[in-house]
N, CA, C and O atoms as a Maestro MAE file, in Angstrom:
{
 s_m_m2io_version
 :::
 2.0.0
}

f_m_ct {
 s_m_title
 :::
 protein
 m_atom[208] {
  # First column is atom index #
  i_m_mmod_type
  r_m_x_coord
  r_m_y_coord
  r_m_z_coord
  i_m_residue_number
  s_m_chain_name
  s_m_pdb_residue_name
  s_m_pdb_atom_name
  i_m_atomic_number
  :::
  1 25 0.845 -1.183 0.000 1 A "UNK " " N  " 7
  2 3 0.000 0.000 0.000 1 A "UNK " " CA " 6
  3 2 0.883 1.237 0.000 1 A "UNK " " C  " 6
  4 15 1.896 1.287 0.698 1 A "UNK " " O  " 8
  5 25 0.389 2.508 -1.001 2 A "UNK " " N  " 7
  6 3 1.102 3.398 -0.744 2 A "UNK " " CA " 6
  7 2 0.174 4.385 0.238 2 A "UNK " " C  " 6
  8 15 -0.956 4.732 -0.104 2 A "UNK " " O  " 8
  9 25 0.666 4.712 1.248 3 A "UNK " " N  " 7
  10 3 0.222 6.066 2.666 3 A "UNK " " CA " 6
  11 2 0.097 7.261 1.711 3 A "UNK " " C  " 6
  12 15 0.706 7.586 0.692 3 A "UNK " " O  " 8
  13 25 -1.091 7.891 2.532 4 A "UNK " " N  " 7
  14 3 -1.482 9.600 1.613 4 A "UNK " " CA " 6
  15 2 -1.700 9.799 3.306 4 A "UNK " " C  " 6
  16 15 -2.434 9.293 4.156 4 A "UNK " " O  " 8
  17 25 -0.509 10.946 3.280 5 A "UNK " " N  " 7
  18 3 -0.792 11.695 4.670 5 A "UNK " " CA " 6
  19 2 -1.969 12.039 5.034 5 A "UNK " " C  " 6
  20 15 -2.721 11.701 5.948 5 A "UNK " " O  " 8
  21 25 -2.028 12.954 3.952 6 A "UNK " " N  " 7
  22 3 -3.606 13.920 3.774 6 A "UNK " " CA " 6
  23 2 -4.804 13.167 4.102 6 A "UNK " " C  " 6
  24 15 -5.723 13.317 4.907 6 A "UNK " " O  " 8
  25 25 -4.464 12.214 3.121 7 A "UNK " " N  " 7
  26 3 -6.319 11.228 3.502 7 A "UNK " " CA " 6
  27 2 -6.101 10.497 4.404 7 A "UNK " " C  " 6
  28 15 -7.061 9.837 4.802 7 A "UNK " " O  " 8
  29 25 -5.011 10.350 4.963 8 A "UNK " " N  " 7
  30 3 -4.915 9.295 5.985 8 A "UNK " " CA " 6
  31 2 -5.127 7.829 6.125 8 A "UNK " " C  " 6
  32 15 -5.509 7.156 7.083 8 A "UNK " " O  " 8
  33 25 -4.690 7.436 4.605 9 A "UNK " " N  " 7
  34 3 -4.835 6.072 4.000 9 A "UNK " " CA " 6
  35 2 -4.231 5.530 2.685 9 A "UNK " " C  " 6
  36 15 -3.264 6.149 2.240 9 A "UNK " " O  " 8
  37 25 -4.671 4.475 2.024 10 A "UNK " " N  " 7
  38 3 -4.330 4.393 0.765 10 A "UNK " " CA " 6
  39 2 -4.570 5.440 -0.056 10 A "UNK " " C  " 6
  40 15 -5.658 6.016 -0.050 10 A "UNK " " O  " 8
  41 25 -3.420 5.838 -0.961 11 A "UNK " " N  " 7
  42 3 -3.264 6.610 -2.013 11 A "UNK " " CA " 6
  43 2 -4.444 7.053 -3.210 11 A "UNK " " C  " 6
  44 15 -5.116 6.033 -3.363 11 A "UNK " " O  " 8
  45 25 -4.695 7.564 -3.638 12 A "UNK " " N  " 7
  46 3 -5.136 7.334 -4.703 12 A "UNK " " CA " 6
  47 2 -4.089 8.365 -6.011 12 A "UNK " " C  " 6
  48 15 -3.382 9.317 -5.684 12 A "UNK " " O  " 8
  49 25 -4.257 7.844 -7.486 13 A "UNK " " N  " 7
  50 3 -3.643 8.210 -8.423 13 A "UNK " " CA " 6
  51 2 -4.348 9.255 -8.736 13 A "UNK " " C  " 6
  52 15 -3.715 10.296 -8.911 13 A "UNK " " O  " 8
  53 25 -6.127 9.289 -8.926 14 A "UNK " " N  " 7
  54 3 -6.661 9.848 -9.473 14 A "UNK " " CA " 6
  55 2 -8.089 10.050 -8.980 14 A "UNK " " C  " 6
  56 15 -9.032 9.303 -8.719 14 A "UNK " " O  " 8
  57 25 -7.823 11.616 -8.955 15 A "UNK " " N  " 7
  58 3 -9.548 11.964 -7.977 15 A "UNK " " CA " 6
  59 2 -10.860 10.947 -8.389 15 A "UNK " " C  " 6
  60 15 -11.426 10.740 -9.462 15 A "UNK " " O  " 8
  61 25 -11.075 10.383 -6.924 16 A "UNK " " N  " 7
  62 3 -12.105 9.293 -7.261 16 A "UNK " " CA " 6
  63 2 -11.765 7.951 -7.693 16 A "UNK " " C  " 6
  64 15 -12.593 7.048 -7.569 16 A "UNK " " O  " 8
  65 25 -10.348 7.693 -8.305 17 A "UNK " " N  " 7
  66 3 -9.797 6.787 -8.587 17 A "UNK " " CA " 6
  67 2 -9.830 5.488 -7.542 17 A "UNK " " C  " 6
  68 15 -10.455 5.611 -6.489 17 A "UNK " " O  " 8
  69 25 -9.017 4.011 -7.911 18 A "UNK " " N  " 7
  70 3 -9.050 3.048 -6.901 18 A "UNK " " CA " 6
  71 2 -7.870 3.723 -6.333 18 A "UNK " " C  " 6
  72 15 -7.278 4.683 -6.828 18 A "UNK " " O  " 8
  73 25 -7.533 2.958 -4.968 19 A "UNK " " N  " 7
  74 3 -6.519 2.989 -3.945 19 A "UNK " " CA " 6
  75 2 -5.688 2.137 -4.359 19 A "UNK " " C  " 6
  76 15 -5.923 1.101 -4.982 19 A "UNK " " O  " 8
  77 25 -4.346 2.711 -3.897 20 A "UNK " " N  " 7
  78 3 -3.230 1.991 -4.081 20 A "UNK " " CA " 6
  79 2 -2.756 1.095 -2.988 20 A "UNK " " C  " 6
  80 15 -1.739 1.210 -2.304 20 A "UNK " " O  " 8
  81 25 -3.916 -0.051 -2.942 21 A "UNK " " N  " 7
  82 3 -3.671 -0.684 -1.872 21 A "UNK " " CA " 6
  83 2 -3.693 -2.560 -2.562 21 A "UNK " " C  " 6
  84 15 -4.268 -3.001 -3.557 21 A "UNK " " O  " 8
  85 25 -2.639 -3.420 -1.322 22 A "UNK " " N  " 7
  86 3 -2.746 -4.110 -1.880 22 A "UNK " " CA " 6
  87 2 -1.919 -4.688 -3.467 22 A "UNK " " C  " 6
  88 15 -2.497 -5.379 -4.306 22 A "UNK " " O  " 8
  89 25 -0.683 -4.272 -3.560 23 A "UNK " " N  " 7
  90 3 -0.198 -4.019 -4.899 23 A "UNK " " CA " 6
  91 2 1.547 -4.859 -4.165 23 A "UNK " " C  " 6
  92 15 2.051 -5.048 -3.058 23 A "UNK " " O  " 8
  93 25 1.792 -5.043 -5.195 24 A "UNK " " N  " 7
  94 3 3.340 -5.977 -5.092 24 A "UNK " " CA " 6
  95 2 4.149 -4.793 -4.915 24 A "UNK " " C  " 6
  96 15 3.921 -3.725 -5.484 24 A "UNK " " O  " 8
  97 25 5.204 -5.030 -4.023 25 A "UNK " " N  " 7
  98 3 6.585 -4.170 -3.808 25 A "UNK " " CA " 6
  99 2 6.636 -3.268 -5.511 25 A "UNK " " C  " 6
  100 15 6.597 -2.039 -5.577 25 A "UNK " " O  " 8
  101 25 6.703 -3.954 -6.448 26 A "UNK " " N  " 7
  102 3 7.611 -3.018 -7.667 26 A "UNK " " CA " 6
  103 2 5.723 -2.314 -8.672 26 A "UNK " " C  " 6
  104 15 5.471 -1.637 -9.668 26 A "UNK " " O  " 8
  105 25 5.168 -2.809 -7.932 27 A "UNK " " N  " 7
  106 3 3.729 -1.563 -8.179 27 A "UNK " " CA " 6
  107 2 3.465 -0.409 -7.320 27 A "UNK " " C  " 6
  108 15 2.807 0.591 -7.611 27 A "UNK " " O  " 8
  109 25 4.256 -0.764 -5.874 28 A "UNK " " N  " 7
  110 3 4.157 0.247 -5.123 28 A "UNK " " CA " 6
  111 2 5.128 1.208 -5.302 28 A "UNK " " C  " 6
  112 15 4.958 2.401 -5.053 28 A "UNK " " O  " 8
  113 25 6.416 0.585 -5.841 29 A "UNK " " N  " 7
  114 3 7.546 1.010 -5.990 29 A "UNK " " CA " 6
  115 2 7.165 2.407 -6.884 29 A "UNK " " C  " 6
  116 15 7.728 3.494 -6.754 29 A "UNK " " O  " 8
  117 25 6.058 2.088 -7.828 30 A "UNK " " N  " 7
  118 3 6.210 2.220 -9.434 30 A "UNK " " CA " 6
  119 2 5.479 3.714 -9.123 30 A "UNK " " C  " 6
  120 15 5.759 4.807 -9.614 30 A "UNK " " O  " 8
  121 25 4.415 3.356 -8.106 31 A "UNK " " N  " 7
  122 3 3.249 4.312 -7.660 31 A "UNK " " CA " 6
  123 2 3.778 5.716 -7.020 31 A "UNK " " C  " 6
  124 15 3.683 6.873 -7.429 31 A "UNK " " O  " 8
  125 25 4.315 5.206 -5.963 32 A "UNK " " N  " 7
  126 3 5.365 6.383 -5.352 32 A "UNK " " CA " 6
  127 2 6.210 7.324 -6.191 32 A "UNK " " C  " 6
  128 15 6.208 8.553 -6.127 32 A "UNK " " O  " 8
  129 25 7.104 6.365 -7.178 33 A "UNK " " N  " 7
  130 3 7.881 7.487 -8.171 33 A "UNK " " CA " 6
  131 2 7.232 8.019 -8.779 33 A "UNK " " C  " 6
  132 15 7.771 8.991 -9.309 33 A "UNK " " O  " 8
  133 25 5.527 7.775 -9.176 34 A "UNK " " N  " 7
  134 3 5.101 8.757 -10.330 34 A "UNK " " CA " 6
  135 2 4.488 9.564 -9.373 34 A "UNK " " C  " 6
  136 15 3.959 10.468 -10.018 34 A "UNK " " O  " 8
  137 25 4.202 9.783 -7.817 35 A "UNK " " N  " 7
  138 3 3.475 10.536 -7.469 35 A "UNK " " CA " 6
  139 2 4.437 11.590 -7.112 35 A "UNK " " C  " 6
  140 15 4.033 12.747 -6.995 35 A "UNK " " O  " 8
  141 25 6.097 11.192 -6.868 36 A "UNK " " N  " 7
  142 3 7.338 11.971 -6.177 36 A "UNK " " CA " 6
  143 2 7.367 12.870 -7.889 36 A "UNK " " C  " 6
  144 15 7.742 14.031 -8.050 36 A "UNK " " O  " 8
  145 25 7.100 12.375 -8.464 37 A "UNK " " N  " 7
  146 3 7.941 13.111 -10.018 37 A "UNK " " CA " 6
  147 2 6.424 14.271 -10.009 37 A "UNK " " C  " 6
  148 15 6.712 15.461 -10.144 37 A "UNK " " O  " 8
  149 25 5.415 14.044 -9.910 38 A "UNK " " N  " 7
  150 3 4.455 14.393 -9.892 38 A "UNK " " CA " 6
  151 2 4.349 15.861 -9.033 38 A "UNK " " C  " 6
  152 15 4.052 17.003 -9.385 38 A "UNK " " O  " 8
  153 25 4.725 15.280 -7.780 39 A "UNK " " N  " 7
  154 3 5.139 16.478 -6.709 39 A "UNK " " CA " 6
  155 2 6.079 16.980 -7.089 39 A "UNK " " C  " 6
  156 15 5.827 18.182 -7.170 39 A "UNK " " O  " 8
  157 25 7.146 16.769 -7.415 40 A "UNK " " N  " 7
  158 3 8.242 17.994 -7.816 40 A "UNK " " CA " 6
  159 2 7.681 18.979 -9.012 40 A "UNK " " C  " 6
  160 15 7.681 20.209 -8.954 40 A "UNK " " O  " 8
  161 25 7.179 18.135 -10.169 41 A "UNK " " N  " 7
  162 3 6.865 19.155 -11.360 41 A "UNK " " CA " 6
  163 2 5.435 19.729 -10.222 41 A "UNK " " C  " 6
  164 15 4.834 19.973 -11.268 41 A "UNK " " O  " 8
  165 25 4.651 20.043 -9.364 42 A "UNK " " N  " 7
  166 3 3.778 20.994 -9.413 42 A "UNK " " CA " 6
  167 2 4.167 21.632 -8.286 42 A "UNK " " C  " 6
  168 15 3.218 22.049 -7.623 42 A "UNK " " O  " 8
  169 25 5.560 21.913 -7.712 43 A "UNK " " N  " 7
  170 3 6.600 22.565 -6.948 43 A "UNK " " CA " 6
  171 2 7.467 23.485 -8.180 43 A "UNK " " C  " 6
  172 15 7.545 24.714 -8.203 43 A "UNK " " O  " 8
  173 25 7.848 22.891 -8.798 44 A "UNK " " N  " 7
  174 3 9.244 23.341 -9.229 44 A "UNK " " CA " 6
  175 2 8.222 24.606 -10.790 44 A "UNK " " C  " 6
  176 15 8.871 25.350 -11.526 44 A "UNK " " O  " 8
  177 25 6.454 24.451 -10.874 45 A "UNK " " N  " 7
  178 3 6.018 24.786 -11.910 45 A "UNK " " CA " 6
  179 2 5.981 26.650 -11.324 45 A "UNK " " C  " 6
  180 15 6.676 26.773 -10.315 45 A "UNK " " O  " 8
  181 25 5.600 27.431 -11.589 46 A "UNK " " N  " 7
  182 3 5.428 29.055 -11.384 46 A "UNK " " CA " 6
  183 2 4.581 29.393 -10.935 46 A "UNK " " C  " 6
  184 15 3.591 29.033 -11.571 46 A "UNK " " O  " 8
  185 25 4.325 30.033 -9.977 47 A "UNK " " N  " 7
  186 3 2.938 30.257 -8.923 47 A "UNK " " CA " 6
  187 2 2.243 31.276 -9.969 47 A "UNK " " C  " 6
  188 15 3.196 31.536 -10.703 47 A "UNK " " O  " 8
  189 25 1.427 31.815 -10.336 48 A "UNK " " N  " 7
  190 3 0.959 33.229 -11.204 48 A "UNK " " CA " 6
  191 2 0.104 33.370 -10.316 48 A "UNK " " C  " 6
  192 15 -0.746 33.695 -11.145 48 A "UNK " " O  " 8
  193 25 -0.611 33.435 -9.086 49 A "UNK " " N  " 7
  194 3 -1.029 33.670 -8.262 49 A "UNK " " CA " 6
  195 2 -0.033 34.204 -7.231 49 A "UNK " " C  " 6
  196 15 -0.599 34.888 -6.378 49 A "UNK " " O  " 8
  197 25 0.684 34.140 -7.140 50 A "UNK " " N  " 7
  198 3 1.700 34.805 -5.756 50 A "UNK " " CA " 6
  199 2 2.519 36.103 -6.421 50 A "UNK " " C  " 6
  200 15 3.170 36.373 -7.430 50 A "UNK " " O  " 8
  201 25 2.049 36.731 -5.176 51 A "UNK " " N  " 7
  202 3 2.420 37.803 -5.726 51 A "UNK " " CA " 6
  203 2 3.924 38.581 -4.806 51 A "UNK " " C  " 6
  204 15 4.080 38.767 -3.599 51 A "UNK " " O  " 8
  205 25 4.885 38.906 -6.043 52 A "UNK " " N  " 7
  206 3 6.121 39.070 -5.717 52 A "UNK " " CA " 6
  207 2 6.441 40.462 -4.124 52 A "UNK " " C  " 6
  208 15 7.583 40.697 -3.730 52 A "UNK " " O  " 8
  :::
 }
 m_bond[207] {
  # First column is bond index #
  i_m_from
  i_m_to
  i_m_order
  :::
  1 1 2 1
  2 2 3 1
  3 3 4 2
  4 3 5 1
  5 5 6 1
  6 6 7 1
  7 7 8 2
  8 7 9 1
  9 9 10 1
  10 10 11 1
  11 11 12 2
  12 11 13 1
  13 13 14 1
  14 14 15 1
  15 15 16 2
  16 15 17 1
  17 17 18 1
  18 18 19 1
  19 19 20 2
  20 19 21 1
  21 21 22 1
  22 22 23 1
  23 23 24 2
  24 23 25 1
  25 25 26 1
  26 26 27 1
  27 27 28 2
  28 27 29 1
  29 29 30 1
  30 30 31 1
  31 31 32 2
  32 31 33 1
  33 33 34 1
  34 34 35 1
  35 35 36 2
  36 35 37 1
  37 37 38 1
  38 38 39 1
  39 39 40 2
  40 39 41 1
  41 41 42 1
  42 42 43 1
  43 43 44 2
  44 43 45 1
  45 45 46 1
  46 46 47 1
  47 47 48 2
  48 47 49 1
  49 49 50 1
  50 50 51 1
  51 51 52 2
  52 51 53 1
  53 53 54 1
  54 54 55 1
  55 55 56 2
  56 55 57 1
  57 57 58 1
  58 58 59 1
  59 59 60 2
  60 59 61 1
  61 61 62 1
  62 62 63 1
  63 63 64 2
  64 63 65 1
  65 65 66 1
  66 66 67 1
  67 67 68 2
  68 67 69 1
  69 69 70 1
  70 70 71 1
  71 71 72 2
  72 71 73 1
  73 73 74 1
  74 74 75 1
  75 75 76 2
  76 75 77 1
  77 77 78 1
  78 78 79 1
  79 79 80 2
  80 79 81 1
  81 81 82 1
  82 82 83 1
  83 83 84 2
  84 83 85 1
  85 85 86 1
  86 86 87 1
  87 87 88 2
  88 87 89 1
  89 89 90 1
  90 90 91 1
  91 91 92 2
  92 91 93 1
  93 93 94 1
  94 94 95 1
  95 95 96 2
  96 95 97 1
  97 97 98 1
  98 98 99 1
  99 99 100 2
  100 99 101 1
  101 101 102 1
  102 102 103 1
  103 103 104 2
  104 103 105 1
  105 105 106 1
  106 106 107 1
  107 107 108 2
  108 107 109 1
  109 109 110 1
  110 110 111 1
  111 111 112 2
  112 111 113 1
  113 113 114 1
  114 114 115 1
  115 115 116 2
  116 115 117 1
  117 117 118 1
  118 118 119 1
  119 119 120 2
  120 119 121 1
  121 121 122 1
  122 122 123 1
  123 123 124 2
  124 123 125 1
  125 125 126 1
  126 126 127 1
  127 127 128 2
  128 127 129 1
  129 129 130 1
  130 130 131 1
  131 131 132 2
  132 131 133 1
  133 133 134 1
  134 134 135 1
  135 135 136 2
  136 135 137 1
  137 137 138 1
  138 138 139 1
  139 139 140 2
  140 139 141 1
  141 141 142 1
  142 142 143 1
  143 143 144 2
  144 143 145 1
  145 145 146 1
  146 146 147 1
  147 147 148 2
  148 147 149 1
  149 149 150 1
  150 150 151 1
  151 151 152 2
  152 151 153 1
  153 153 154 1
  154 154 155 1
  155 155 156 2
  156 155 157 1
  157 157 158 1
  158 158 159 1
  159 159 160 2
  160 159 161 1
  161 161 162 1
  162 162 163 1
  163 163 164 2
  164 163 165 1
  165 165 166 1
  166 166 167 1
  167 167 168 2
  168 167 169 1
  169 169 170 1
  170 170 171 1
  171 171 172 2
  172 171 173 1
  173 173 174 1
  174 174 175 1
  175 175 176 2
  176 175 177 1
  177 177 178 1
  178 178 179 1
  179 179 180 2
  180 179 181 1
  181 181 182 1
  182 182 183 1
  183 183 184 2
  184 183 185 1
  185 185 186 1
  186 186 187 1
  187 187 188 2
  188 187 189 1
  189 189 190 1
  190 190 191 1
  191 191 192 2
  192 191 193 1
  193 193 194 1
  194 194 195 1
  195 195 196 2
  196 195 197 1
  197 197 198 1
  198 198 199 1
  199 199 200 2
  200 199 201 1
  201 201 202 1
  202 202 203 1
  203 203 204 2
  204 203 205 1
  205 205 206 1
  206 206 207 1
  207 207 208 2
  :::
 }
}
């Protein structure tokens, strides 16, 4: 299973989506890196709301 702080449970990929629960080591593996790559690009993207 991959942990979602926020929801305080299994993951999900996609609003409303199934949970990432229940899945072999190299699906969980697989799940985590696309959600870490995921989090960096909507970090590393340009706020246009914040103002300097």
């Amino acid at each position: 299973m991959v942990y979602d702080r926020e929801l305080k449970g299994p993951a999900q990929l996609k609003k409303n989506g199934p949970f990432a629960e229940k899945l072999t080591k190299e699906q969980a593996e697989y799940v985590k890196q696309t959600l870490t790559e995921s989090l960096i690009a909507q970090v590393s993207r340009p706020n246009p709301e914040r103002v300097p």
